[in-house]
N, C-alpha and C positions, 0 to 999 in steps of 0.2 A: 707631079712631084709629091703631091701630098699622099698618094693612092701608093705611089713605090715606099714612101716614109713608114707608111704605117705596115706595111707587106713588112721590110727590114726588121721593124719593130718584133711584131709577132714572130718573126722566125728567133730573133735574139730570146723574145720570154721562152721560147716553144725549145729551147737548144737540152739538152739533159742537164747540166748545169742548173740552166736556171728552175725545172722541175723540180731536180733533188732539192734545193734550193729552198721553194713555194712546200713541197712536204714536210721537209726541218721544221720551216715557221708553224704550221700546222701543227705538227706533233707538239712543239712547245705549246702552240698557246692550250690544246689540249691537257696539257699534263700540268699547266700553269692553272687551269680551269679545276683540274682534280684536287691537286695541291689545295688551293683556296677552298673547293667543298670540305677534304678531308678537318682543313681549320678548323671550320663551321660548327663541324660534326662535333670537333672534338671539343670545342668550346659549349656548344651544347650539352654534351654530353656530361663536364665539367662542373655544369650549373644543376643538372640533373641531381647529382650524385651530392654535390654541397647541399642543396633542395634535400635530398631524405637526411641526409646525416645532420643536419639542422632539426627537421622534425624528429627523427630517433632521439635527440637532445635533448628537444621541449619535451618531448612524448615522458622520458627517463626523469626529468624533472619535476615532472608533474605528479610520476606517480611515486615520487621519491616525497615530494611534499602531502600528498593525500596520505598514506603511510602514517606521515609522522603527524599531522591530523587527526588520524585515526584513532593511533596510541596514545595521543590525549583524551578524544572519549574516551575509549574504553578504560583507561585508569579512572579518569570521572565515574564511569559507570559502578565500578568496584568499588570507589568514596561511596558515592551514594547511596546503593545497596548495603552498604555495610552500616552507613549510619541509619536504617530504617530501625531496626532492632538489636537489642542487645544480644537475642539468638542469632544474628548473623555474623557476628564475632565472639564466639565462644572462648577467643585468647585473651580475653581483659584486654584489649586493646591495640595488642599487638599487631593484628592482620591490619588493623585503620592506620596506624601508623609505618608498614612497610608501602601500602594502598596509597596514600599522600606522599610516601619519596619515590615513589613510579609515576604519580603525577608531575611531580615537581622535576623530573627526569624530563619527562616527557615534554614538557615548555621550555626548557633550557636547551635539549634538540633541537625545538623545533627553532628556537631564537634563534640558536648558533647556524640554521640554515641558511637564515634568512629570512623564514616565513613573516612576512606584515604580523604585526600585531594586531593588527582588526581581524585579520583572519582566525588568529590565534584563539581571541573571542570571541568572534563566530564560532569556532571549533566548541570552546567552552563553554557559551549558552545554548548549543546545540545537544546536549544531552539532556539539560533539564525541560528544554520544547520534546525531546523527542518521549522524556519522562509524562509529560503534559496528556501527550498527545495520546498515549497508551491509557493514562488515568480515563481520559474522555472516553475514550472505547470502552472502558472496562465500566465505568459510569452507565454510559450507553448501554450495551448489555446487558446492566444490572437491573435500567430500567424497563427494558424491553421482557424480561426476565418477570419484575413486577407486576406488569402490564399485562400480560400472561395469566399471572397468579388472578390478579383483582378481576379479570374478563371468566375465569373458572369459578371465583367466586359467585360473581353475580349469577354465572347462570346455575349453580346447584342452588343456589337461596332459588332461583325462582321456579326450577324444578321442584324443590320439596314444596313449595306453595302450589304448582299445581299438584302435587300427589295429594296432596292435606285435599283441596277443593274438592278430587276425584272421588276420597276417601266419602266425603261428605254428600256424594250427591250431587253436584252439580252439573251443568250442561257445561259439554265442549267448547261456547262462547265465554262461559263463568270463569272456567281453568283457566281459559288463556287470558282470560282480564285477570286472573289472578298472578300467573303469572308475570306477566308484562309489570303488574305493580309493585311485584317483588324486583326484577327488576330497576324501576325508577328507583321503589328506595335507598337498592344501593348501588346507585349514582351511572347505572349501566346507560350507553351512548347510545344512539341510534339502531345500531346494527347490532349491538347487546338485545334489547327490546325486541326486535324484529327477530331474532334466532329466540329467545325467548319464547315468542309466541308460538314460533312453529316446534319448539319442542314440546311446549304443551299440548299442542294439538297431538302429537306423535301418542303423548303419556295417556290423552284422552281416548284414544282409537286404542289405545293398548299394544301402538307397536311398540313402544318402550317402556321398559319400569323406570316411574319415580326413584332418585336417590334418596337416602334415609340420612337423617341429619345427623352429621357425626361422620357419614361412612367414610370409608379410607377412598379415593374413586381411585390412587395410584397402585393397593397392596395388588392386583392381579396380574399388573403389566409390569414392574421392577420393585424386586426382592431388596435393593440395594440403593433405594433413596439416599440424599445427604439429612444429617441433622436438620439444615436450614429449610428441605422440604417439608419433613418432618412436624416441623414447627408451622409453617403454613397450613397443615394440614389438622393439624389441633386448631386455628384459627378457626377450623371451621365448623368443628363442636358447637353444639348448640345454636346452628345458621337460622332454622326456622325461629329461634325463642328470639335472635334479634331480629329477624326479618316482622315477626309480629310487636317488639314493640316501636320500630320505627312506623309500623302502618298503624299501631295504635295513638304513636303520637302526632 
């Protein structure tokens, strides 16, 4: 009974009816499956699109606040420059005082944005660090600039000392103690003293001439010195007469 039950059975599922039936459910849950992907998708997709358009936002905001940052230094920069010299405002005052209602523009924008006030003054102490910060370099370079001159010095003081020793007679150990002590006098480092020597030694074999106290060492290489080299260069007029009274005292 049980063996003919189940026979009956399967012919009832197996009838066309019941196929078309079992493919219907199919097809649904199929398309019930797609349906729920395409949600997914499109709910994804959704979050995507909010995602950039949120960043294009902050992106536009930010660089709507750096801007207006901006245009507070650079009005800063204009105050400043202008109050350096009175040749920077050749209007009696005029340009400083349109220079401060562009400032004063410039922080009432940036207020009306929104921008923090700390930031505001971050923005406004940021031009005088950045003022700082260029003096330092320019410091820097002046020293280094110095440094330069006073290392040129010492080594023609100790070249004319060795041409003076050559002049006199001396041996190629004498020069170069003379030089070297030219040198120490005036205050040359290690590696001053050491090039010292070997240039004496050069002046002493003759493969180079002694400099002459006074001479220009720049008029052959630039026609078009500044003033302030100029003047360096007069400093060094009469290098032997001081070189000799420091070793004389």
């Amino acid at each position: 009974e049980e063996l003919i039950k189940e026979r009956k059975e399967r012919e009832k599922n197996n009838t066309p009816e019941a196929r078309a039936k079992r493919e219907a459910e199919e097809a649904a849950a199929k398309i019930k499956e797609f349906k729920n992907k395409v949600a997914l998708d499109a709910v994804s997709l959704l979050k995507e699109e909010e995602e950039k358009a949120k960043k294009a936002a902050e992106e536009a905001e930010a660089a709507k606040k750096k801007k207006l940052l901006d245009d507070i230094k650079e009005a800063l920069k204009v105050v400043r420059k202008l109050g350096t010299s009175q040749e920077e405002d050749p209007s009696g005052g005029e340009l400083m005082k349109a220079a401060k209602a562009q400032v004063a523009a410039a922080l009432v924008a940036a207020t009306k944005a929104g921008i923090d006030q700390e930031e505001i003054a971050e923005a406004s102490t940021a031009v005088a660090e950045e003022d700082d910060t260029e003096d330092e370099k320019e410091k820097a370079k002046q020293e280094k600039k110095q440094s330069k001159q006073e290392k040129k010095k010492i080594q023609k003081a100790a070249g004319v000392a060795a041409g003076q020793a050559k002049e006199e007679g001396k041996n190629p150990s004498e020069i170069a103690k003379a030089a070297t002590q030219a040198a120490k006098a005036w205050g040359g480092a290690a590696d001053d003293i050491k090039q010292a020597a070997a240039t004496a030694l050069k002046i002493a074999k003759g493969e180079i001439e002694a400099p002459k106290p006074g001479a220009d060492d720049e008029s052959s290489s630039s026609s078009s010195s500044s003033s302030e080299d100029s003047a360096d260069e007069e400093d060094d007029i009469g290098v032997m007469d001081k070189h000799k009274a420091k070793m004389d005292g």
